[in-house]
C-alpha positions as CSV (number, residue, x, y, z in Angstrom):
1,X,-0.7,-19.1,-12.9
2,X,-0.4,-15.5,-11.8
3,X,-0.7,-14.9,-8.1
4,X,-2.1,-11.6,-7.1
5,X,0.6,-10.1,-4.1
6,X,-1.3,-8.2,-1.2
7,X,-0.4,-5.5,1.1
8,X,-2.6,-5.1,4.2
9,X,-1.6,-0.9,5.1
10,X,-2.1,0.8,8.4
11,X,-1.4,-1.8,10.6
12,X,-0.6,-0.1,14.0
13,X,-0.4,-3.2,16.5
14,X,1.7,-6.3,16.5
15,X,-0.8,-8.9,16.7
16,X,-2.2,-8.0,13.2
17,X,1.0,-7.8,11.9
18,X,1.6,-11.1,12.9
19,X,-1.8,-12.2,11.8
20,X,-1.4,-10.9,8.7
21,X,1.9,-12.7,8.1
22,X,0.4,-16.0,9.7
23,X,-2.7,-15.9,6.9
24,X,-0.9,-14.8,3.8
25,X,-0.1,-11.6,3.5
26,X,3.2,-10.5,1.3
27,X,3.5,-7.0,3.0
28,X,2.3,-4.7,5.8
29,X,2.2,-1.0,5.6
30,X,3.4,1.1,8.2
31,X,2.0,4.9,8.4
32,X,3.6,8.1,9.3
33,X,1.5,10.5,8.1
34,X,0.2,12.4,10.4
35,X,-3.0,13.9,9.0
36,X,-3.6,9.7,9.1
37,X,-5.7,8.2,12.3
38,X,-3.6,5.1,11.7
39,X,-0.4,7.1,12.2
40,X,2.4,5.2,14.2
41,X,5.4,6.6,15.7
42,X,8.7,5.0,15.4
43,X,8.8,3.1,18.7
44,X,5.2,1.7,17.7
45,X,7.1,0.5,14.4
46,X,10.1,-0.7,16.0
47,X,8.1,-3.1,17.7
48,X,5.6,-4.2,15.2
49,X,8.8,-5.0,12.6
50,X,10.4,-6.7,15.6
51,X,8.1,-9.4,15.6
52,X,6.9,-9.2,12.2
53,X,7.9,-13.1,11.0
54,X,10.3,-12.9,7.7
55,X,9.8,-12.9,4.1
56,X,6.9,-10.5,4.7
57,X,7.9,-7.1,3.1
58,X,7.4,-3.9,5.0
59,X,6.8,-0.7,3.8
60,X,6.5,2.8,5.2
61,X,3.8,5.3,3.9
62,X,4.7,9.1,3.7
63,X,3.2,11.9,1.8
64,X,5.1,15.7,1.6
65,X,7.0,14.6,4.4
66,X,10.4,16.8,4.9
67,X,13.4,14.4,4.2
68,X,14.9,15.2,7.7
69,X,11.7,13.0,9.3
70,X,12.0,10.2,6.9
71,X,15.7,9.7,6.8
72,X,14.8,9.4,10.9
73,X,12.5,7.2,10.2
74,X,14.4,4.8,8.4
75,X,17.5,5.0,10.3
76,X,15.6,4.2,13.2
77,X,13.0,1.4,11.9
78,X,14.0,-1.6,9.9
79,X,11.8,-0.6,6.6
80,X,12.0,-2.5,3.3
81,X,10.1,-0.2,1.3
82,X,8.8,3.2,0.8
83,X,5.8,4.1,-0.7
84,X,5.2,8.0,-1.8
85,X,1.5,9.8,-1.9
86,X,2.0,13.4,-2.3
87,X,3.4,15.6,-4.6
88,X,6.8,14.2,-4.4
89,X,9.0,13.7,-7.9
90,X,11.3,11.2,-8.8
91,X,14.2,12.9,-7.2
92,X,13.2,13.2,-4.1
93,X,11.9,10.0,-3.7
94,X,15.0,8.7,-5.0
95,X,17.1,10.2,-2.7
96,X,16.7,8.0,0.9
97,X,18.6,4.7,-0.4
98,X,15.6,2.6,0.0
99,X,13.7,1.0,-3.2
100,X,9.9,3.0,-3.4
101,X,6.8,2.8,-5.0
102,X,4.8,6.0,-6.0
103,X,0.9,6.3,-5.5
104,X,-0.6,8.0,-9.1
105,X,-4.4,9.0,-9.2
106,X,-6.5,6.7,-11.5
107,X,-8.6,10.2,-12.3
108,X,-5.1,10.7,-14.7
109,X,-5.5,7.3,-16.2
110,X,-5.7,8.6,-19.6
111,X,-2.3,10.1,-19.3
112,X,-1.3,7.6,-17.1
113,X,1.8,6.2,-19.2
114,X,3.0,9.3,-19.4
115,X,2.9,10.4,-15.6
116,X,4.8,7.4,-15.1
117,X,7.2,7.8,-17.1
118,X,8.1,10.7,-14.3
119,X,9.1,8.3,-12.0
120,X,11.9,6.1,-13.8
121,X,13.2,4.4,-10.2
122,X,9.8,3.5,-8.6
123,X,9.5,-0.1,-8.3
124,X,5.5,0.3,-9.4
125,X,2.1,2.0,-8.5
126,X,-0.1,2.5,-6.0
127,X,-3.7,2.7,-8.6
128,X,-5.8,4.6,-6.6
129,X,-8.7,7.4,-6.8
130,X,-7.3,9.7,-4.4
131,X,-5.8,13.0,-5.9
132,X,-2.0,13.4,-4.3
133,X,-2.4,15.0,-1.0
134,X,-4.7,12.1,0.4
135,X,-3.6,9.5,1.8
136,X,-5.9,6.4,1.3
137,X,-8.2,4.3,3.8
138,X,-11.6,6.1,2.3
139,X,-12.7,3.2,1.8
140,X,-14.3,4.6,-2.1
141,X,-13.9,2.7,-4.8
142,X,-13.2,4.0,-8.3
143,X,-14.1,3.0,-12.2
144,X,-12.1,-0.2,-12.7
145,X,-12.6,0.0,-16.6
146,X,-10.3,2.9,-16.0
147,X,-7.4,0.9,-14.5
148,X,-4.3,1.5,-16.4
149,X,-3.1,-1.8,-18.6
150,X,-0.1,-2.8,-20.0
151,X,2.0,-0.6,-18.3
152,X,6.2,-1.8,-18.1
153,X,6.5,-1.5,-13.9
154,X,3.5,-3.6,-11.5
155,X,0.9,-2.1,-11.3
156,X,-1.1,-2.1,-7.4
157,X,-5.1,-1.8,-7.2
158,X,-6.1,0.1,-4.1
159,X,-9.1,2.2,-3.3
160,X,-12.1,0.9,-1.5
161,X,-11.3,-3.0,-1.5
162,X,-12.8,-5.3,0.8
163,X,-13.6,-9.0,1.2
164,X,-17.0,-8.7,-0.4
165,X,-15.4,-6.7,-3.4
166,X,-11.8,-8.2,-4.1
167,X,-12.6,-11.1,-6.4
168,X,-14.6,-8.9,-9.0
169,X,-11.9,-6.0,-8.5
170,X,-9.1,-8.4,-9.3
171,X,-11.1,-9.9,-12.2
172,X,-11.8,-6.2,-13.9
173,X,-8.1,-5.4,-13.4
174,X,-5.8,-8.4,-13.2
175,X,-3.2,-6.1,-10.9
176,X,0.0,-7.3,-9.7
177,X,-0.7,-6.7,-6.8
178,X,-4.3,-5.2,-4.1
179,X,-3.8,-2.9,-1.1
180,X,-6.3,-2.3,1.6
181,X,-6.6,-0.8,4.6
182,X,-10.1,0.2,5.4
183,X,-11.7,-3.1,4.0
184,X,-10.7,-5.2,6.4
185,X,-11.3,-3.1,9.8
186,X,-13.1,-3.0,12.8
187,X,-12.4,0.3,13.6
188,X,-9.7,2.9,12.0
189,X,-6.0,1.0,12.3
190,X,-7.7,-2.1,14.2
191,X,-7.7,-4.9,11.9
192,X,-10.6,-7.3,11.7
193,X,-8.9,-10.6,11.4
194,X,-11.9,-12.6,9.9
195,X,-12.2,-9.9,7.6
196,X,-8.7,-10.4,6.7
197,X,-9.3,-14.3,6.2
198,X,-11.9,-13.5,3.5
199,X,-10.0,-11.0,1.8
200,X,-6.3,-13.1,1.4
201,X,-9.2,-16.1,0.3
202,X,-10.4,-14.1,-2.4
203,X,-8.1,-13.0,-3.8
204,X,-6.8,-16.6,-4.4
205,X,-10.2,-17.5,-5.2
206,X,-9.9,-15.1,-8.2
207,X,-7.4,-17.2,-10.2
């Protein structure tokens, strides 16, 4: 039975990123962009990683960023992951020593394979609607008919999820893996837990 992996992105306090942890959640993301209002500095991560519990991946969002800040960034914060959504190529997202996943538009779904194909050493794919250049947390959904299939690296639905969504998302799709960030908010980079709740329940629910 396949289970679908989620990420809950933007956290920016400690006691979601344990509540995410404590109701199910296989990674957090961490943001440090900062066009983003869920942007975190690297003492705010330090201490959400610090009492993150284990086996819960976390990953740290970027997008155009110069290398000088991210290398910083990781050689100050205890980061699993990276995860890429600008204009960045293979290389350069290669370069930090860190395993990453690259966010492609699902707008370029018809040359989706091919895109990438650009990116031989990304883990797998953000699926989103956003062109590069925007980071996520719209909270807009896209076509799901258009979701890429049968590609070789795990592919990860995000774009406009939320608790009242997720099950038929998953169920048009059948992703690896769902991001959100918006979906399950009070307020931009406060995280609802209740909302949460329903969200990790349906995804499970969608088996």
């Amino acid at each position: 039975m396949k289970r679908i992996r989620v990420k809950i992105c933007g956290i920016t306090r400690v006691e979601d990123a344990i509540f995410c942890a404590n109701t199910g959640a296989d990674a957090i993301g961490l943001v440090f962009c900062e066009p983003s209002p869920r942007c975190i500095s690297v003492t705010q991560a330090q201490e959400i990683i610090n009492k993150t519990p284990p086996f819960v991946t976390t990953v740290a969002l970027f997008m155009d960023d110069e290398p000088t800040f991210i290398s910083e960034v990781i050689n100050s914060v205890n980061i699993d992951l990276l995860q890429f959504h600008g204009e960045e190529d293979n290389s350069f997202c290669n370069q930090f020593g860190k395993p990453f996943i690259k966010a492609l538009s699902v707008t370029a779904s018809d040359d989706f394979a091919k895109i990438s194909d650009h990116f031989p050493n990304s883990r797998g794919f953000i699926v989103d609607s956003n062109e590069p250049g925007q980071i996520g947390g719209t909270g807009k959904t896209f076509d799901w008919s258009k979701f890429p299939q049968n590609n070789e690296k795990p592919l990860i639905l995000a774009g406009g999820l939320n608790p009242e969504n997720i099950r038929q998302a998953i169920i048009a799709t059948t992703p690896y893996g769902v991001d959100v960030s918006s979906g399950v908010e009070s307020a931009k980079g406060i995280k609802d837990h209740q909302k949460i709740v329903k969200f990790i329940r349906g995804t499970n629910e969608s088996k």
